[in-house]
N, C-alpha and C positions, 0 to 999 in steps of 0.2 A: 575587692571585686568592684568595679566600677562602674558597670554596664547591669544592676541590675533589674531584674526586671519583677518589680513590687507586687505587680497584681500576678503574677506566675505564683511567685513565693506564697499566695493566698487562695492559691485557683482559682481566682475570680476576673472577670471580664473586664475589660478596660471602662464600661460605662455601666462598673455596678454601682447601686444605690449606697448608700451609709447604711442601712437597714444588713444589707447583704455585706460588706466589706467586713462589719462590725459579725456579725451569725460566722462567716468564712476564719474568724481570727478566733474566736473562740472554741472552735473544732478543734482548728491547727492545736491552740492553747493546750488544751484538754487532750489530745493528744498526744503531743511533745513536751509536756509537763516534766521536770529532772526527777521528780518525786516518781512519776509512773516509768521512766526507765534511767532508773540509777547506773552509775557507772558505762553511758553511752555520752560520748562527750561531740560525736555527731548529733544526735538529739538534744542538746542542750544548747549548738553552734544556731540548730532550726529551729528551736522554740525564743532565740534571741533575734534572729532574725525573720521570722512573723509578728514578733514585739514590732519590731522597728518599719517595716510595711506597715503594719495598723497605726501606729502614732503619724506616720505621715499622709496615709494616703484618707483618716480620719477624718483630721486637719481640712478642711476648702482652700486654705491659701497654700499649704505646704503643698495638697494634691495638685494645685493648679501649676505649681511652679515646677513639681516632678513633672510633669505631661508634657509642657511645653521645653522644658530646658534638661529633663535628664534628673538623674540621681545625682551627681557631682554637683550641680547647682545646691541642690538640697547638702549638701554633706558638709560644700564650703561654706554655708550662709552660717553657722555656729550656732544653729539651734534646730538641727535636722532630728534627735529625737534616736540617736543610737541610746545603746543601753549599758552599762557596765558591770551592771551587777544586779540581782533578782529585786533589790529594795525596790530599785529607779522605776522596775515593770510595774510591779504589784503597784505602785502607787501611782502611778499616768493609768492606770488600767482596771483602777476598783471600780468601776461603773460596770465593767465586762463580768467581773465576778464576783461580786461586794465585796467587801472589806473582810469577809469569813479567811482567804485564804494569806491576806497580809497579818490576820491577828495571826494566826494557824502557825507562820512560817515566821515569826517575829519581826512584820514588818507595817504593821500598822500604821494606818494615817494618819494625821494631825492636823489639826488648823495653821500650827506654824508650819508643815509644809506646802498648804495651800498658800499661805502669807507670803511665803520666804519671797525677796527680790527676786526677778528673773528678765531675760534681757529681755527688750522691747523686740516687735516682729522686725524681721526686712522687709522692703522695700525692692521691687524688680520693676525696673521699666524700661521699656524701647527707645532708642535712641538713632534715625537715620543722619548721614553723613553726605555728602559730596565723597565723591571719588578723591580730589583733593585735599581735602578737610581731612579725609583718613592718612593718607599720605604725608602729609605734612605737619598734622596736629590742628588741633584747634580750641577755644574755649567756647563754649555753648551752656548755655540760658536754660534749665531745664525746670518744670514746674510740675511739684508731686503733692498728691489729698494724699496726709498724714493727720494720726494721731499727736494731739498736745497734751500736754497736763494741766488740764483743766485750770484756768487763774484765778478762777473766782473760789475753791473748795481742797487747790493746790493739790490736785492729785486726790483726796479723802475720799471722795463722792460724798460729803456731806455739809448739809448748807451751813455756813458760819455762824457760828453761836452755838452747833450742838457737838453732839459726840457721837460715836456707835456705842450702842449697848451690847455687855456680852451677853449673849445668848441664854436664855432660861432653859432651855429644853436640855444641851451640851455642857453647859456651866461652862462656856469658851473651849474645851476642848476639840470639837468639829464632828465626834462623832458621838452616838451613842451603844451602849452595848443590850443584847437581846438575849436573853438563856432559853435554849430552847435542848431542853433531857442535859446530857452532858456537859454540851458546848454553850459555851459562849461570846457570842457572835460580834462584833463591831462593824456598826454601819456609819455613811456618810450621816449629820443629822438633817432630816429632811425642813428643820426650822430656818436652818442658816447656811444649811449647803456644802456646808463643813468648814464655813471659814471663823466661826466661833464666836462670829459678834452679828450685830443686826444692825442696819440703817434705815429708820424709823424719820431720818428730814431730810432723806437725798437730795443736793444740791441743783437747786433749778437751773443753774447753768447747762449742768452737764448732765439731768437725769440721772444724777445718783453714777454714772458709771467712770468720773476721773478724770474722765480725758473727753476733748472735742476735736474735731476735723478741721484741717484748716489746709490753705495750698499755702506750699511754701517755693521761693523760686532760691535755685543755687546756680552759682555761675560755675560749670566742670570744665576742667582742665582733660580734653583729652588727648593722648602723648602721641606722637609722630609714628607712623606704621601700624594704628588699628585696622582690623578687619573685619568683615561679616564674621561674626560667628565670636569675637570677643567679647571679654566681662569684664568690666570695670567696678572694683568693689568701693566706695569711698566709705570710711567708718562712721561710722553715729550719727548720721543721717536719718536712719530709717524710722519705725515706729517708737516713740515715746515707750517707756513703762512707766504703768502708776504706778506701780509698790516697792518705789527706791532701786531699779536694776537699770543697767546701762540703755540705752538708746538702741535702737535697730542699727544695722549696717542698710545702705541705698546699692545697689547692685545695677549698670547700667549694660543692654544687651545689645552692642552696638549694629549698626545694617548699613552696609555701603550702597548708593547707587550707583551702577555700571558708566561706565565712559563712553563718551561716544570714539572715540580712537585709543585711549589705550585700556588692555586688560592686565589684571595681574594674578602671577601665580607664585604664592610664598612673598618673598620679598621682590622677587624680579617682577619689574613691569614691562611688559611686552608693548610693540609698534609695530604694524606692518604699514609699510610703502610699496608704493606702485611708480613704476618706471614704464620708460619702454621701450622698444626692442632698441633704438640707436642710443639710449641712454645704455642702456646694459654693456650693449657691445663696448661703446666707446668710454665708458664711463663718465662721471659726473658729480657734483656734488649738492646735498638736497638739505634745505634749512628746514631743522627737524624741529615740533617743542618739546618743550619739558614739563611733567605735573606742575611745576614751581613758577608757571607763568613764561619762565626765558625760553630761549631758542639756541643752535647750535646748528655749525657748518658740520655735515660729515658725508665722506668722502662714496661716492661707490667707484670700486676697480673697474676698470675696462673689462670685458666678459665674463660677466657677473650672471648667474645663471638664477631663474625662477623658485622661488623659497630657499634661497640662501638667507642665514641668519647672519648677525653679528652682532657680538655683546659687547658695552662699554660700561664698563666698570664703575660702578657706586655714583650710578642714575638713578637708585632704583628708591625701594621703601626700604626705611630706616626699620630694623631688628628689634622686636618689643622685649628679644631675649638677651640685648645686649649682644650681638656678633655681627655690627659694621653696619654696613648699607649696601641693599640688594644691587641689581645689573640693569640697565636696559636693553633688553632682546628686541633686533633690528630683523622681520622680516621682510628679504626683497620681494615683490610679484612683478614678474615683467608681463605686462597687458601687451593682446592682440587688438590693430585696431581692426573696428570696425565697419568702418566708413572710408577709403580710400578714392581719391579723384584719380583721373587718369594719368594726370604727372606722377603722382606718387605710384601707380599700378606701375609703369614704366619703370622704375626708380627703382622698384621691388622686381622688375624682371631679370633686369640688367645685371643688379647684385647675384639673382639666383643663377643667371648663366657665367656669373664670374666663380662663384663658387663650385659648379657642376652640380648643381641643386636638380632635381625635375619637381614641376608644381603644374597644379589642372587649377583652370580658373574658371569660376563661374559664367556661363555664359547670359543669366539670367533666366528668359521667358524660355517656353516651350518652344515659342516659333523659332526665337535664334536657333538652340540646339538643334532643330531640324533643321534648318535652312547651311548651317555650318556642318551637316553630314553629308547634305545633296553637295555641298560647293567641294 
């Protein structure tokens, strides 16, 4: 399903709080738990997919990028936060229900899966074009604030010369457990946050946190026939990871500006010309351009009539899907003029009585028309 609609899925409002998104996901939760209706395998499709709304619409950069670009956006970026199996929930999700239901259901968290590598964020940014710049291609300069890996602490967040210590409270494990009558409980440890160690000389560079900000410029190749509404993904571009996982993906959302003469639809670029009436009749021929800067002689027939088209074959925008190069759509408009002397009135009576035409002509003022009733 492509088109879904996240905050539907949560019953909540397009401009609900984190406070509310988070209280709406834990109802659902609790509700459509596989434990409270075994053997419904519609309830376990919707208790997967209000997982998967809450991990994104959680998120501030994932929610911002659903809002503006769709759920596809999010699906293709390769770290959108679907779910495959109850571990992946329980453990993106112990804040919602502590850690009670991942011991419960043998899925308990750890410090190594806080730790484990994961890819760095994506990166989305706007990209405007020329009308021809999309049609033909072009390379462009673009300049994105990302995350680096810190050079001075290489990623650690800790100042050179120390270490992290494991954790006294978890002994490094990340959580600790609580016995309360029966049960026994596993929680995040609130010493270390569950990642098992402690940084006691975080790196002045970087505040202890890895990574710094920096604008990076890359020169992108973009390919002949983008459109408003395309996404260009280039790999490992986007945000750094600290803890040894690949690099983001940079994702470019390109925007055309409009031409002043020609539009396009699909691959075809469209052109309307204006002629006029003795052009039409008698034909003519009319030095057209082309996106690509040149020009070209093309012909109009002798009575040629007002929006008549005609298409010439692979003018048009080159196919992002690989099938050829679009058309150029030629519409005629044969203009009335507006302004005729009276040689030309003459010139025009002449024709209409050669053809058996009848035509009423303007007399102008009020006093002529009266003056031309009395006569």
């Amino acid at each position: 399903m492509n088109n879904k609609d996240l905050y539907a899925i949560l019953g909540i409002s397009r401009n609900a709080s984190r406070e509310e998104i988070k209280k709406a996901y834990r109802k659902k939760a609790m509700e459509l738990h596989p434990d409270r209706n075994p053997d419904d395998p519609e309830a376990e499709e919707k208790f997967k997919e209000a997982s998967e709304a809450y991990s994104i619409l959680s998120d501030p950069q994932k929610r911002e990028i659903y809002d503006r670009y769709g759920y596809d956006a999010i699906k293709n970026s390769g770290n959108y936060g679907a779910y495959s199996d109850f571990s992946s929930i329980f453990d993106d999700f112990g804040d919602i229900f502590g850690d009670l239901l991942g011991d419960f259901f043998g899925f308990g968290r750890s410090s190594r899966r806080r730790n484990r590598p994961r890819k760095g964020d994506d990166i989305w940014v706007e990209l405007t074009l020329e009308f021809e710049e999309a049609v033909l291609g072009v390379e462009k300069e673009v300049e994105i604030p990302r995350k680096e890996v810190c050079e001075v602490c290489e990623g650690s967040g800790v100042e050179p010369g120390y270490n992290k210590e494991t954790c006294p409270t978890c002994k490094g494990r990340g959580t600790i457990r609580i016995s309360q009558g029966f049960f026994s409980i596993s929680q995040t440890c609130p010493t270390c946050n569950g990642y098992g160690e402690i940084n006691r000389h975080p790196c002045k560079k970087c505040k202890g946190k890895g990574y710094v900000y920096k604008n990076k410029k890359l020169k992108v190749k973009i390919p002949a026939g983008v459109d408003t509404g395309t996404k260009i993904r280039i790999e490992n571009e986007g945000e750094a990871s600290t803890n040894g996982g690949r690099r983001g993906d940079l994702y470019i959302s390109v925007n055309v500006k409009p031409h002043k003469f020609f539009k396009r639809e699909g691959d075809d670029i469209h052109l309307d010309v204006s002629v006029s009436f003795s052009q039409a009749a008698l034909g003519t021929i009319l030095n057209l351009p082309t996106v690509d800067g040149k020009s070209f002689d093309f012909k109009i027939p002798a009575g040629t009539q007002s929006g008549t088209t005609f298409k010439i074959k692979g003018k048009g925008a080159k196919s992002l899907r690989g099938y050829g190069i679009g058309n150029m759509i030629i519409k005629v408009n044969v203009v009335t003029p507006t302004s005729l002397s009276e040689e030309e009135k003459e010139l025009f009576r002449k024709l209409a009585k050669l053809r058996g035409e009848s035509f009423i002509e303007d007399k102008g003022t009020l006093f002529n028309r009266v003056k031309d009733f009395f006569n």
